[in-house]
KOLFIVO-629835 format. One line per 8 residues: for each residue z, y negated, x of N, C-alpha, C, O, CB. Coordinates in steps of 0.02 Angstrom, whole numbers, plus 32768, in hexadecimal, padded with zeros to 4 digits. Glycine has a CB too. Layout:
<torkols>
Z,Y,X,Z,Y,X,Z,Y,X,Z,Y,X,Z,Y,X | ...
</torkols>
This chain:
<torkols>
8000,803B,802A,8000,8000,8000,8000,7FC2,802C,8013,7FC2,8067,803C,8000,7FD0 | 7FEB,7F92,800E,7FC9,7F46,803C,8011,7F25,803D,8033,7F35,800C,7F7F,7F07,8009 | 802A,7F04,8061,805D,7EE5,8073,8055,7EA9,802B,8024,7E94,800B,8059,7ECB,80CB | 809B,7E9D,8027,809E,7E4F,7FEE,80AD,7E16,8014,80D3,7E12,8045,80E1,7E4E,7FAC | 807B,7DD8,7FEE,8074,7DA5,8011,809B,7D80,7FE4,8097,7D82,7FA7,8031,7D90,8024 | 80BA,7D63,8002,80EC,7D2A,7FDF,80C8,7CF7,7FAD,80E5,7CE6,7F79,810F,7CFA,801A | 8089,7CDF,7FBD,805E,7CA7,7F90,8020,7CBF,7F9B,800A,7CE5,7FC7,8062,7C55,7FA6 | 7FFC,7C9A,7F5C,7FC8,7CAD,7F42,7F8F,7C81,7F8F,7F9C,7C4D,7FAD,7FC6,7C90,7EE1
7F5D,7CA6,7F98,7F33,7C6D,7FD5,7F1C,7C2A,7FAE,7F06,7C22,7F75,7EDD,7C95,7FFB | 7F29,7C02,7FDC,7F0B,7BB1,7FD4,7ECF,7BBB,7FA3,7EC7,7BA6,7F6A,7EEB,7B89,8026 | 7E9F,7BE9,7FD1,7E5D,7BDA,7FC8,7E36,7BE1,7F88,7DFE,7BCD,7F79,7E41,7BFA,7FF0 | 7E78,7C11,7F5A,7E52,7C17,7F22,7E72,7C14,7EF2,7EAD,7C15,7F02,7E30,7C45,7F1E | 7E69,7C12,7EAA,7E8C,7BE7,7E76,7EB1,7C15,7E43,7E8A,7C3F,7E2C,7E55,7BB7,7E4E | 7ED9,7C19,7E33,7F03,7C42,7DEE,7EE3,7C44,7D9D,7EDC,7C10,7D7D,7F50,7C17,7DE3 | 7ED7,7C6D,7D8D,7EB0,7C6B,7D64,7EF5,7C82,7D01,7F08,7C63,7CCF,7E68,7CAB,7D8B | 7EFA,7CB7,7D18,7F19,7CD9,7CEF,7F76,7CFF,7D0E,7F86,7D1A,7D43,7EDA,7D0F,7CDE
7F9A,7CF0,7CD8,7FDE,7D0F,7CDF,7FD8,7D50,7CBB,7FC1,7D3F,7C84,801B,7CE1,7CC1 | 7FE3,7DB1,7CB9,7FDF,7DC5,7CA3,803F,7DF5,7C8E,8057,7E20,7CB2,7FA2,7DCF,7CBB | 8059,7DDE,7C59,8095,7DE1,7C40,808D,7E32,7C27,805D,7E3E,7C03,80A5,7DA3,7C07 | 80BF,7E6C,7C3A,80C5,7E96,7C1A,80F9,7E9B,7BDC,811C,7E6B,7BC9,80C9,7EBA,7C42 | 80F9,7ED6,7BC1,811F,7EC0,7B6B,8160,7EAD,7B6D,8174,7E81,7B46,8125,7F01,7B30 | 818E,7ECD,7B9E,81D5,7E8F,7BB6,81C4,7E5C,7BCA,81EF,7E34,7BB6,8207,7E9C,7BF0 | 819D,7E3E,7BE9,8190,7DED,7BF1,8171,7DF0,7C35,8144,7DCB,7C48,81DA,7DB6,7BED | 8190,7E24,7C5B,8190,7E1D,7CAC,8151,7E0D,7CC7,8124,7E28,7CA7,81A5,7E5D,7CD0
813A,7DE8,7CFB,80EE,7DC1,7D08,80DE,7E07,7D31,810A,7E18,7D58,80E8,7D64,7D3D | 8091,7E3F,7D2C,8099,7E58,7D4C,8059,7E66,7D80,804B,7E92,7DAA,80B6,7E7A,7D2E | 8034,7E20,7D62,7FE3,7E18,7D84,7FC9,7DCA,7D95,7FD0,7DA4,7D65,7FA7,7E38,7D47 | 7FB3,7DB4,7DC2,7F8C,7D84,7DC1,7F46,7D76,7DCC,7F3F,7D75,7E09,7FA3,7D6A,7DDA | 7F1A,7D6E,7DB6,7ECD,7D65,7DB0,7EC3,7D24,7DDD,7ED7,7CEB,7DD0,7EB0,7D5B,7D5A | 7EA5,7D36,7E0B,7E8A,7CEF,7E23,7E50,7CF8,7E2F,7E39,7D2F,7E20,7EA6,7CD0,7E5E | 7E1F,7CC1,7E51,7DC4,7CCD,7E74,7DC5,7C9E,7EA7,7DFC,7C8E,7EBE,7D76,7CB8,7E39 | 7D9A,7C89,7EB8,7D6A,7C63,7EF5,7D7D,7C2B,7EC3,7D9B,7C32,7E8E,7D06,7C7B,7F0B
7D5D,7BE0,7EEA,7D64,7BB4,7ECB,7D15,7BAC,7EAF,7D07,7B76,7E97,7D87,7B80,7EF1 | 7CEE,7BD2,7EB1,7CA4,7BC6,7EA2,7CAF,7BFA,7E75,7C89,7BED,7E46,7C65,7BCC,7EDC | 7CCC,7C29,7E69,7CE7,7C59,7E26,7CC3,7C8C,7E4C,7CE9,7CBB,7E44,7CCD,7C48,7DC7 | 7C90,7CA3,7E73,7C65,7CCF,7E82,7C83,7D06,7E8E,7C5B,7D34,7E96,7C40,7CBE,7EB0 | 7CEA,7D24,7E96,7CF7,7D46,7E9F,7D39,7D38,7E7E,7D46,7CFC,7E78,7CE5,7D55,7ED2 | 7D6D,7D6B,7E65,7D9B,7D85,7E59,7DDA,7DB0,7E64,7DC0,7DE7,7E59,7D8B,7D8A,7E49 | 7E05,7DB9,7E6C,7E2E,7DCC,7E9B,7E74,7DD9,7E57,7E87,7DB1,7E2D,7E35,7D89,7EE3 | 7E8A,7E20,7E63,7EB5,7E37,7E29,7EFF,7E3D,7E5F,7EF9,7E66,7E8D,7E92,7E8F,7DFC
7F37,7E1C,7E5C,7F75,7E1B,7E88,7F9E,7E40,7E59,7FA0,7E2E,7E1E,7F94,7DCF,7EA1 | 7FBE,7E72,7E6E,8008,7E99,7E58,8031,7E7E,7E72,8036,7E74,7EAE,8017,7EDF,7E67 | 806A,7E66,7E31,80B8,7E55,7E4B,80ED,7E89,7E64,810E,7EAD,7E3F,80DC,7E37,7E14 | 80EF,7E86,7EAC,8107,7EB6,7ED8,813F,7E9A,7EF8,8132,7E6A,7F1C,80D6,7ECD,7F06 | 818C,7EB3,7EF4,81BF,7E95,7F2C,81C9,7E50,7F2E,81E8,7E36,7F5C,81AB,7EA5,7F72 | 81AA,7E25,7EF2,81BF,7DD2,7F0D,817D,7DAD,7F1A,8172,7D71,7F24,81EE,7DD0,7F5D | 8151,7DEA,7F17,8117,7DD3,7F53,80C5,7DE4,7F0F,80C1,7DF6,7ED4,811C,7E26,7FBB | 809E,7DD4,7F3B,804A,7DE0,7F13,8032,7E21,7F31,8049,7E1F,7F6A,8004,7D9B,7F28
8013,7E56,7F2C,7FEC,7E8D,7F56,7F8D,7E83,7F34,7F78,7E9A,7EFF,801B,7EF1,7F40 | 7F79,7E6F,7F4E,7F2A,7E7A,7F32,7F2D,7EBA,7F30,7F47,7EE4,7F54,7EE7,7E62,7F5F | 7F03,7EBE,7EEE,7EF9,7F02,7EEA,7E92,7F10,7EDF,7E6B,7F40,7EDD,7F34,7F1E,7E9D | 7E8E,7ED3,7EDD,7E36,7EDA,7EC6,7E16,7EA8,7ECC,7E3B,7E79,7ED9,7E23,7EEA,7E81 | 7DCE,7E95,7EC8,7DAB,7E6E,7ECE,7D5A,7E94,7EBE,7D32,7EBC,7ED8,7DBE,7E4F,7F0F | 7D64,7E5C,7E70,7D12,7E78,7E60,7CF2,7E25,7E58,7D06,7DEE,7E6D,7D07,7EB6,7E03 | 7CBB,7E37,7E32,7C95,7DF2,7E13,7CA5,7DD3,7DD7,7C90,7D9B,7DC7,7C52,7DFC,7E07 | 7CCF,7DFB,7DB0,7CF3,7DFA,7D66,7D19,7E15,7D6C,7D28,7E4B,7D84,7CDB,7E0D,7D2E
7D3F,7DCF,7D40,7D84,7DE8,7D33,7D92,7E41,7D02,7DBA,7E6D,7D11,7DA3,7DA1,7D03 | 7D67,7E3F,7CD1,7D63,7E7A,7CAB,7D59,7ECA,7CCC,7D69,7F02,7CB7,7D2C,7E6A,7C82 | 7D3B,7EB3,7D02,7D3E,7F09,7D33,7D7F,7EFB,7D57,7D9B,7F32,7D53,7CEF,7F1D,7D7D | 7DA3,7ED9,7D74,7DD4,7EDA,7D8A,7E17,7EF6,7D53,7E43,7F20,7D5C,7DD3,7E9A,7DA6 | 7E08,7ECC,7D1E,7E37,7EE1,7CDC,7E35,7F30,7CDF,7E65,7F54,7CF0,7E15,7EC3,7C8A | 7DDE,7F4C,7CC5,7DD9,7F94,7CC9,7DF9,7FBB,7CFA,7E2C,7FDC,7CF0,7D9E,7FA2,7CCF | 7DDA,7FB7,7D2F,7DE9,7FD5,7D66,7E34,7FE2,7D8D,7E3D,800D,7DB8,7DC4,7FB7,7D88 | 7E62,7FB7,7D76,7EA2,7FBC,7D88,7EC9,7FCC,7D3F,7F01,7FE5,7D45,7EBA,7F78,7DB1
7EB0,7FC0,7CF8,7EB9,7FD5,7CD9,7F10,7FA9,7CAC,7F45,7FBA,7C91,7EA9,8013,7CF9 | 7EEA,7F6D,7CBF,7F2C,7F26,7CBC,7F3F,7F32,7C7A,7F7A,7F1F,7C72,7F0F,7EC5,7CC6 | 7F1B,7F53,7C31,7F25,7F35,7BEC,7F66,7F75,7BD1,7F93,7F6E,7BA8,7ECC,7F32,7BB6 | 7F4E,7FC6,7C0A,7F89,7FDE,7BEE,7FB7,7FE2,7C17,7FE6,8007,7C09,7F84,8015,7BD2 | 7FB8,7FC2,7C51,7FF6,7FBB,7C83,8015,7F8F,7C6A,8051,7F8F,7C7A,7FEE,7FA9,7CCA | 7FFE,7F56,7C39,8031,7F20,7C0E,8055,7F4C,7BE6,8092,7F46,7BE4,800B,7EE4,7BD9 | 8038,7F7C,7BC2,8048,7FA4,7B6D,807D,7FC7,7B8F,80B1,7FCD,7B6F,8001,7FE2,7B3B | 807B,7FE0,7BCB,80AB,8006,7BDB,80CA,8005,7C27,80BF,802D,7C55,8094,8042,7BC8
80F3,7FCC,7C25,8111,7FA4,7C5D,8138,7FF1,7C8A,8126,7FF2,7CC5,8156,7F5B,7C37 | 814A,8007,7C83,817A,802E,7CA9,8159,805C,7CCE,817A,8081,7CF3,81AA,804F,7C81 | 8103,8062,7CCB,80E8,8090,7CE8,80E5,806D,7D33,80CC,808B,7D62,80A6,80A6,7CC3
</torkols>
């Protein structure tokens, strides 16, 4: 597993907070500042872990599978 980085990089912008069903924040969506890319961060230890980077946000959603890791926080 990728080490956690304390802050999100300068270089690119916050897009989305993703809240599981206790409240707890457990994703952040960011991209490029030209949007041309995307970047899916797991709340890990205090910290961010990238976990992906597509061209859309929606394969990143898929692919890590963000909508039932909300439905069911404890997994």
């Amino acid at each position: 597993m990728a080490a956690a980085i304390k802050k999100l990089p300068a270089a690119e912008r916050a897009w989305t907070d993703y809240f599981d069903q206790k409240g707890r924040k457990r994703f952040v969506l960011t991209s490029t500042q030209t949007r041309d890319w995307y970047f899916l961060y797991e709340i890990k230890d205090g910290g961010f872990v990238q976990r992906g980077k597509e061209r859309t946000p929606s394969k990143l959603e898929e692919r890590f599978q963000v909508e039932e890791r909300m439905r069911n926080p404890d997994d």
